[in-house]
MARROTI-909966 format. One record per atom (N, C-alpha, C, O): atom name; residue number from 1; residue in one letter; x, y, z. Coordinates in steps of 0.1 Angstrom, whole numbers, plus 2048, in hexadecimal, padded with zeros to 3 digits. Layout:
N
REC  name  resi  resn    u    v    w
REC    CA   NUM     A    X    Y    Z
...
***
This chain:
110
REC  name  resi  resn    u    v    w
REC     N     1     X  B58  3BC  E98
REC    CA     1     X  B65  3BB  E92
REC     C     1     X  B63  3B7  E83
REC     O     1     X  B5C  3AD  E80
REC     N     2     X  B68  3BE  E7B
REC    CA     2     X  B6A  3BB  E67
REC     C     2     X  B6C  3AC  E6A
REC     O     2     X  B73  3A8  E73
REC     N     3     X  B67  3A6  E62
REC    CA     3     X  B67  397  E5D
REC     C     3     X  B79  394  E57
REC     O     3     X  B7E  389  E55
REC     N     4     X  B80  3A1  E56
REC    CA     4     X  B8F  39F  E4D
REC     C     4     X  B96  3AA  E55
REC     O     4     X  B90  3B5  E57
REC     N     5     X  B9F  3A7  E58
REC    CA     5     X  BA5  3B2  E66
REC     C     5     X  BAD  3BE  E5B
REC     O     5     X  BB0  3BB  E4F
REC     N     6     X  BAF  3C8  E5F
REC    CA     6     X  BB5  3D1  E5B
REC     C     6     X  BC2  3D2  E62
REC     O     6     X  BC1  3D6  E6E
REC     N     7     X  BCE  3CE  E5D
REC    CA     7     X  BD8  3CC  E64
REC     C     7     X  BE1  3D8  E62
REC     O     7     X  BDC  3E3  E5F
REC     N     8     X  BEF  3D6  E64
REC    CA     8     X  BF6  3E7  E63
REC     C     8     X  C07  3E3  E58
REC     O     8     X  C0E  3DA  E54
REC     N     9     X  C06  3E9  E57
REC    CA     9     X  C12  3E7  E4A
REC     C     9     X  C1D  3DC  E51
REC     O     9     X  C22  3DE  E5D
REC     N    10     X  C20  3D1  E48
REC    CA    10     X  C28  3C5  E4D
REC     C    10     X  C33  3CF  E4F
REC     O    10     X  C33  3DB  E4D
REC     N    11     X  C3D  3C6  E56
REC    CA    11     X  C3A  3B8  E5D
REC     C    11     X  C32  3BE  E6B
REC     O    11     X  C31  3C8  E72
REC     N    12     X  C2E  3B0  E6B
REC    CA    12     X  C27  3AE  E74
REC     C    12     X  C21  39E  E7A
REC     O    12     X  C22  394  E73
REC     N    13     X  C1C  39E  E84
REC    CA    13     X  C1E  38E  E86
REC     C    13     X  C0F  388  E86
REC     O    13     X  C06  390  E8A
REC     N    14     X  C0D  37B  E82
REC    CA    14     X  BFF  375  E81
REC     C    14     X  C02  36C  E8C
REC     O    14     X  C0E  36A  E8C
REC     N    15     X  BFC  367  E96
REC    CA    15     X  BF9  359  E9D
REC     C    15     X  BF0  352  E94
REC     O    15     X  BEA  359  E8D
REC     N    16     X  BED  344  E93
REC    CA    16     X  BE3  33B  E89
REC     C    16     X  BE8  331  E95
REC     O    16     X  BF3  32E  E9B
REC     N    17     X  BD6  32C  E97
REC    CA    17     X  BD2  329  EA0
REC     C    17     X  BC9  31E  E9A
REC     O    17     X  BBE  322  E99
REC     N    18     X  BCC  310  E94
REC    CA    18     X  BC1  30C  E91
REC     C    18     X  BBE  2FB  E9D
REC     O    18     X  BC6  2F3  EA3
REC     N    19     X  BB3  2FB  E9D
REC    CA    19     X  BAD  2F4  EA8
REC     C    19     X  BA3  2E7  EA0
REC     O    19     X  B9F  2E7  E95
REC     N    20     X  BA2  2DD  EAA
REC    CA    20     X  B91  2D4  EAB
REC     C    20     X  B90  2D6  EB4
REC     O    20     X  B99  2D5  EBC
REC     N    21     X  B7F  2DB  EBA
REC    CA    21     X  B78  2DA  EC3
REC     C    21     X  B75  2CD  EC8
REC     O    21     X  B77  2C3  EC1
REC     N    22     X  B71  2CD  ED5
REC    CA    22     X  B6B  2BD  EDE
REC     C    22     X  B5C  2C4  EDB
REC     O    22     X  B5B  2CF  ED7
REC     N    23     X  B50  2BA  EDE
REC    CA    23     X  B42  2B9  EDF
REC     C    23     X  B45  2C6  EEB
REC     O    23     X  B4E  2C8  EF3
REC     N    24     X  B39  2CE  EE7
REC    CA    24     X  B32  2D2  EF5
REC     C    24     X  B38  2DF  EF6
REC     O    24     X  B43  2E1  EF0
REC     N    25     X  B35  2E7  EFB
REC    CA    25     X  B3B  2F6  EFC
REC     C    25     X  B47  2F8  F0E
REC     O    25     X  B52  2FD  F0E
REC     N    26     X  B42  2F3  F17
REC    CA    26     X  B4C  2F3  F23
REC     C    26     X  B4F  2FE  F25
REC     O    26     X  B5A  2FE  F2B
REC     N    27     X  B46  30C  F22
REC    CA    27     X  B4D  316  F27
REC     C    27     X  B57  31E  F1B
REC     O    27     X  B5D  329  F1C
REC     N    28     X  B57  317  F13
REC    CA    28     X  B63  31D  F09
REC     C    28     X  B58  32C  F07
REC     O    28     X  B5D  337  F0A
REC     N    29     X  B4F  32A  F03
REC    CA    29     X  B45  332  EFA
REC     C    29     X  B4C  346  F03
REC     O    29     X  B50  351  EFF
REC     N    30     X  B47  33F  F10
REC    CA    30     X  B49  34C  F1A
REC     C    30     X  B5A  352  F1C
REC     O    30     X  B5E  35D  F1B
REC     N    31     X  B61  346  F1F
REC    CA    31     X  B73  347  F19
REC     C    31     X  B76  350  F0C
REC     O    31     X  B7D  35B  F0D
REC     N    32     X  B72  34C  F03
REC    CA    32     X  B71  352  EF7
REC     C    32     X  B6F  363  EF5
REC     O    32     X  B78  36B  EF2
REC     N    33     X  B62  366  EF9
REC    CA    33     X  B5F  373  EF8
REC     C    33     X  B69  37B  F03
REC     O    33     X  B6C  387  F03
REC     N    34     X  B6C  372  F0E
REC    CA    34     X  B75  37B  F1A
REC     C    34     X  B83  37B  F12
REC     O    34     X  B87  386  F12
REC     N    35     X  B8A  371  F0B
REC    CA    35     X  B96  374  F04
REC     C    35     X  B98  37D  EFB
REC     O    35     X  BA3  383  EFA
REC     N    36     X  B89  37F  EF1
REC    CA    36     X  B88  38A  EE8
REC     C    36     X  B89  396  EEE
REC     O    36     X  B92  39D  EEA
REC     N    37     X  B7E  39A  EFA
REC    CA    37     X  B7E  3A6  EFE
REC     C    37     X  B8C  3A8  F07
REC     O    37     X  B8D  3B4  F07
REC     N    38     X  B95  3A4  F0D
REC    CA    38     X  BA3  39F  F13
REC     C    38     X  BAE  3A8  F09
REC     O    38     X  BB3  3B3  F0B
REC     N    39     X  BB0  39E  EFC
REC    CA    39     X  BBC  39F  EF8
REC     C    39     X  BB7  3AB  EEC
REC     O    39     X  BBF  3AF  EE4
REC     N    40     X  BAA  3B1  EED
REC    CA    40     X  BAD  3BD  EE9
REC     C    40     X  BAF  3C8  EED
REC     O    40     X  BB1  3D0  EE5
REC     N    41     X  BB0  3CA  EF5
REC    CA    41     X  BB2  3D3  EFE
REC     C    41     X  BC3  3D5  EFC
REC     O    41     X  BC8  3E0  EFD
REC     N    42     X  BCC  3CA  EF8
REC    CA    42     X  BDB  3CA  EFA
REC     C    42     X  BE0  3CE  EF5
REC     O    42     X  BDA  3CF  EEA
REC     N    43     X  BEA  3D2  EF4
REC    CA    43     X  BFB  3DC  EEE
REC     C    43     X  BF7  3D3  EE1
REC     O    43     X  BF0  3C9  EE1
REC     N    44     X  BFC  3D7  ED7
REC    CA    44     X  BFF  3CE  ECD
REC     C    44     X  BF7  3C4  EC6
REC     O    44     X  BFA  3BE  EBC
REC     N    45     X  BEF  3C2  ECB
REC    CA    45     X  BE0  3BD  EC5
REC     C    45     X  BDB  3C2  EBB
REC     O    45     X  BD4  3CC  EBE
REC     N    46     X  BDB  3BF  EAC
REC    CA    46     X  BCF  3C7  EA3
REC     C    46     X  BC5  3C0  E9D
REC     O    46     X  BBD  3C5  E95
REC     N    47     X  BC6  3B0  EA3
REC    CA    47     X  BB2  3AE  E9E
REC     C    47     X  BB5  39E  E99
REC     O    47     X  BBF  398  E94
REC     N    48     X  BA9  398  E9B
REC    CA    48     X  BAC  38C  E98
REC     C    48     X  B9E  387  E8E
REC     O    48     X  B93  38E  E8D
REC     N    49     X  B9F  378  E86
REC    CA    49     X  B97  374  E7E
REC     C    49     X  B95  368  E83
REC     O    49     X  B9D  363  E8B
REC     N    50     X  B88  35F  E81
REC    CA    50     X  B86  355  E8A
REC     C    50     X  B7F  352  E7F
REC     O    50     X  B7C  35A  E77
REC     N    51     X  B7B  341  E7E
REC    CA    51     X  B73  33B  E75
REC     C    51     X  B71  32B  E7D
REC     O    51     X  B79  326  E84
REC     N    52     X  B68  326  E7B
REC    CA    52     X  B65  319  E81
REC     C    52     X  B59  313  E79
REC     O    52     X  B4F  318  E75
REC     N    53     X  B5E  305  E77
REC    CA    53     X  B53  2FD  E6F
REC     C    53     X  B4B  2FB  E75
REC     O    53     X  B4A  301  E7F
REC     N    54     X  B3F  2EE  E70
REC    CA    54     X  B37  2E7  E79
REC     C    54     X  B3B  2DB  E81
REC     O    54     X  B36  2D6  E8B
REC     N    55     X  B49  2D7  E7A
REC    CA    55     X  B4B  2CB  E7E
REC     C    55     X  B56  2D0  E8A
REC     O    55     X  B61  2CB  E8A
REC     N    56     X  B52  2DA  E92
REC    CA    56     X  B5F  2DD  E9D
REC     C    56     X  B6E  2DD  E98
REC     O    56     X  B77  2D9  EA0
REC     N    57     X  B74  2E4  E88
REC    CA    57     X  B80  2E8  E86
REC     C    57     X  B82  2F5  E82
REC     O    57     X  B7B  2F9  E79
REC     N    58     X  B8A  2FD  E89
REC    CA    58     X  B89  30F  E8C
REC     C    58     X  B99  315  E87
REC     O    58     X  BA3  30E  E8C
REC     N    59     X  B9B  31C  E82
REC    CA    59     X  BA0  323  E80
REC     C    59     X  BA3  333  E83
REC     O    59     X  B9E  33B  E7C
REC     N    60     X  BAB  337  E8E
REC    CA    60     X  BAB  343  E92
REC     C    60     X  BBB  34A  E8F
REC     O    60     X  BC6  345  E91
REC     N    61     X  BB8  357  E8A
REC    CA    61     X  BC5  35C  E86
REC     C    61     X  BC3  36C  E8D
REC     O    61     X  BBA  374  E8B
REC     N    62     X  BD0  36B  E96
REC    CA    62     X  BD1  377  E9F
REC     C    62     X  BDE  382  E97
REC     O    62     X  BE9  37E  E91
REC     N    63     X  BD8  38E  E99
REC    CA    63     X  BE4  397  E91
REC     C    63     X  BEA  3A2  E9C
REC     O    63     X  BE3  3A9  EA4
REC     N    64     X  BFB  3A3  E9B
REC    CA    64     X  C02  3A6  EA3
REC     C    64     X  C0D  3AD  EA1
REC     O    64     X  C15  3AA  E99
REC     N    65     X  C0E  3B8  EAA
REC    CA    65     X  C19  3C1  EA7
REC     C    65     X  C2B  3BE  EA3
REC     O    65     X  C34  3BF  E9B
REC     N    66     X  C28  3B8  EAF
REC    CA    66     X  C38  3AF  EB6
REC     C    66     X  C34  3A3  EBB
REC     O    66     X  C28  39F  EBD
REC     N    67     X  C40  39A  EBB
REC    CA    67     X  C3E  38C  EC4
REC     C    67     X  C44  390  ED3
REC     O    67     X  C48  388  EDB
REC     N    68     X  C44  39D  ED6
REC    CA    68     X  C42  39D  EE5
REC     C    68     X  C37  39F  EE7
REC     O    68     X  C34  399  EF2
REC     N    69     X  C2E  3A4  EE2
REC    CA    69     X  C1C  3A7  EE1
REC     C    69     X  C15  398  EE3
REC     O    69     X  C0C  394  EEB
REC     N    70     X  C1D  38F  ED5
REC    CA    70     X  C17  381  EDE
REC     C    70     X  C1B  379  EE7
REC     O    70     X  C15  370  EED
REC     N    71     X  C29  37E  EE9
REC    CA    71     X  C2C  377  EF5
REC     C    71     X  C25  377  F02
REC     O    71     X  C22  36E  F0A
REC     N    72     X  C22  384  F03
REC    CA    72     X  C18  387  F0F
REC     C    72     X  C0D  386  F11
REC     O    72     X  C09  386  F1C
REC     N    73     X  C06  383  F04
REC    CA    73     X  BF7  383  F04
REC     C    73     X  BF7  372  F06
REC     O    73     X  BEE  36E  F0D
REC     N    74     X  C02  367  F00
REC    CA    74     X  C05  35D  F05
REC     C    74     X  C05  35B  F12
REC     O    74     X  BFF  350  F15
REC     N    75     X  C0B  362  F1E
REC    CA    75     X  C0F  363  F28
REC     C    75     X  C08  369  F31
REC     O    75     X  C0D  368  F3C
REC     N    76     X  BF8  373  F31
REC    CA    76     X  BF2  373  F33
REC     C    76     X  BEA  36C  F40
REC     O    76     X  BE1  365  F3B
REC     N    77     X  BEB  36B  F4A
REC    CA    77     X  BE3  363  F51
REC     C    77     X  BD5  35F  F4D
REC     O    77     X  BD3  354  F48
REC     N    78     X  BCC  365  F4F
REC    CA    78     X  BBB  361  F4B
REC     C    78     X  BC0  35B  F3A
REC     O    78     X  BB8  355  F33
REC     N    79     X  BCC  35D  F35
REC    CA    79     X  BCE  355  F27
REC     C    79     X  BCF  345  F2A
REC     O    79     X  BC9  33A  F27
REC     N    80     X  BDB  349  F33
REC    CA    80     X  BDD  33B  F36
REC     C    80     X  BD5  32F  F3F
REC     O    80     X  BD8  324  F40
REC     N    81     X  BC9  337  F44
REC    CA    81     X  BBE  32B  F49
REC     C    81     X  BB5  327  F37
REC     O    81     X  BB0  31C  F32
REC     N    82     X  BB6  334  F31
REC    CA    82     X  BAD  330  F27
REC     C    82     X  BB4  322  F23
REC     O    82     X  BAD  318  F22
REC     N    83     X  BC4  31F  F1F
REC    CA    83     X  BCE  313  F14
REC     C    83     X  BC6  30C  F21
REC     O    83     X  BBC  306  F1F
REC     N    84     X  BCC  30D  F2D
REC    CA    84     X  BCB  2FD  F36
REC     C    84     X  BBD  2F9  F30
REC     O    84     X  BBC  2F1  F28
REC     N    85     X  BB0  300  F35
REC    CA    85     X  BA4  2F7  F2B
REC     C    85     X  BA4  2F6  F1E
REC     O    85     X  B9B  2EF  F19
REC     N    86     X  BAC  2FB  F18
REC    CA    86     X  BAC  2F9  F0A
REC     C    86     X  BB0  2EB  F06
REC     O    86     X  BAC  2E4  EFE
REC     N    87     X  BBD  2E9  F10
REC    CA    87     X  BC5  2D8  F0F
REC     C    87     X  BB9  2CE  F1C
REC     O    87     X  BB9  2C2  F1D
REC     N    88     X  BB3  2D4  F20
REC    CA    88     X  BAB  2CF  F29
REC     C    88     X  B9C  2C8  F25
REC     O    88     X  B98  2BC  F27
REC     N    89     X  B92  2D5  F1F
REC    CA    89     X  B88  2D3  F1D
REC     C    89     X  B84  2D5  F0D
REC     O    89     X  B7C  2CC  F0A
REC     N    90     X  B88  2DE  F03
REC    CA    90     X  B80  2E3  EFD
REC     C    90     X  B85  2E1  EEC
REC     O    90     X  B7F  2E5  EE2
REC     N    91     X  B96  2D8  EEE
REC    CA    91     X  B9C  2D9  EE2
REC     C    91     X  B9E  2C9  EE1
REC     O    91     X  BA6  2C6  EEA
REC     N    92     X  B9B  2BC  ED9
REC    CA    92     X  BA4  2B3  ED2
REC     C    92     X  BB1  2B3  ECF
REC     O    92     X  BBA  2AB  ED1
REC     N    93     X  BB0  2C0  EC7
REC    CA    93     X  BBE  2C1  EC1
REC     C    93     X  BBD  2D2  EBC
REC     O    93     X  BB4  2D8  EB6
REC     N    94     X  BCE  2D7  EC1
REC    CA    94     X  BCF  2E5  EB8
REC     C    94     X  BE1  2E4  EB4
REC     O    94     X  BEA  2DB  EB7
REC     N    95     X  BE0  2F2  EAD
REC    CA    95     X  BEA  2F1  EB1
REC     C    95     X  BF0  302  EA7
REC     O    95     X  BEB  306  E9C
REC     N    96     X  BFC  309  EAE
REC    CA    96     X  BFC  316  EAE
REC     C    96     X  C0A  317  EA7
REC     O    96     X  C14  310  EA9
REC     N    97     X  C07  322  E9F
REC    CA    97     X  C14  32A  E98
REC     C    97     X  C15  337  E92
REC     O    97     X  C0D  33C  E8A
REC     N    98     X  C21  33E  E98
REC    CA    98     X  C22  34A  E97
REC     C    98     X  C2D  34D  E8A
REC     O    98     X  C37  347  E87
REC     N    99     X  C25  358  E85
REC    CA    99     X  C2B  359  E73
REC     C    99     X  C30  366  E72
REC     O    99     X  C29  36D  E7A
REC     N   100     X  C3A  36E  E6C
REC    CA   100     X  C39  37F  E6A
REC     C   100     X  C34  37D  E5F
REC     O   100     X  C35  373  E58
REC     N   101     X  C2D  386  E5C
REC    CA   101     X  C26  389  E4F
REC     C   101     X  C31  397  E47
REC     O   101     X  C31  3A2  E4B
REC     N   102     X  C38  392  E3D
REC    CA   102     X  C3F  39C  E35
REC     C   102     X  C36  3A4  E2E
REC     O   102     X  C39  3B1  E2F
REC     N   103     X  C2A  3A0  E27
REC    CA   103     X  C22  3A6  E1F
REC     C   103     X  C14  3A3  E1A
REC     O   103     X  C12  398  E14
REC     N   104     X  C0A  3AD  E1B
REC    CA   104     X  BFA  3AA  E18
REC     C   104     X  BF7  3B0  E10
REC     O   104     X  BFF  3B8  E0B
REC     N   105     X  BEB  3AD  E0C
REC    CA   105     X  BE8  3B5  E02
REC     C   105     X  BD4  3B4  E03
REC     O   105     X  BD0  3A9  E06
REC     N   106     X  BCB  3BD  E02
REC    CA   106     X  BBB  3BF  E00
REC     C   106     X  BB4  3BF  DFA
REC     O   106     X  BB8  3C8  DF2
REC     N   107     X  BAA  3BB  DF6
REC    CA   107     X  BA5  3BE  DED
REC     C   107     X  B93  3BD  DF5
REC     O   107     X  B8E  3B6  DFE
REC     N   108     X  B8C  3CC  DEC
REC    CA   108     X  B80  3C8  DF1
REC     C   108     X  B76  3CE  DE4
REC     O   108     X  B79  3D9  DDE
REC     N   109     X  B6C  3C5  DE2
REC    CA   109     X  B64  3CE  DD5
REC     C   109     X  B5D  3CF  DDE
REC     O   109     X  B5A  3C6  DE4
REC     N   110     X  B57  3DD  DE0
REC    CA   110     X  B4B  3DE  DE0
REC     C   110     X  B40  3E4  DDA
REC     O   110     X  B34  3E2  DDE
***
């Protein structure tokens, strides 16, 4: 996946997802790649950006058709075991918000 998602003419909706990790991986590592390969697969999904420090604080931003697209991918089952360990095992602290995006703009030299 591009390092900078290619999104589709606003509006359109972002999730921002930023997190602290706990010590220790618990399974997230394998969660993780099953959510990626999961919620791409879905209606209304077009791609997400992830970034994480060393010191366990992450930033993830999901891009979306509709907020019925996230509602569902919220609603999700295998989603919703991922939150319970997320409040369980693998997060300190997060915390989630969903934005429309009126307008972007790119830029790439290459």
């Amino acid at each position: 996946m591009p390092p900078i998602v290619k999104t589709p003419e606003p509006p359109y909706y972002a999730v921002i997802f930023t997190s602290m990790r706990t010590e220790g991986d618990h399974g997230y590592g394998q969660m993780a790649r099953e959510m990626v390969e999961m919620v791409s697969k879905m209606d209304g999904f077009c791609g997400v950006e992830s970034l994480r420090n060393s010191a366990g604080y992450e930033i993830t931003i999901s891009y979306w058709t509709s907020l019925e697209a996230i509602k569902q991918w919220k609603e999700e089952p295998r989603h919703l075991v991922a939150q319970k360990n997320g409040k369980e095992l693998w997060y300190k602290m997060y915390a989630s918000r969903v934005c429309r995006v009126e307008r972007d703009s790119f830029f790439h030299n290459s």
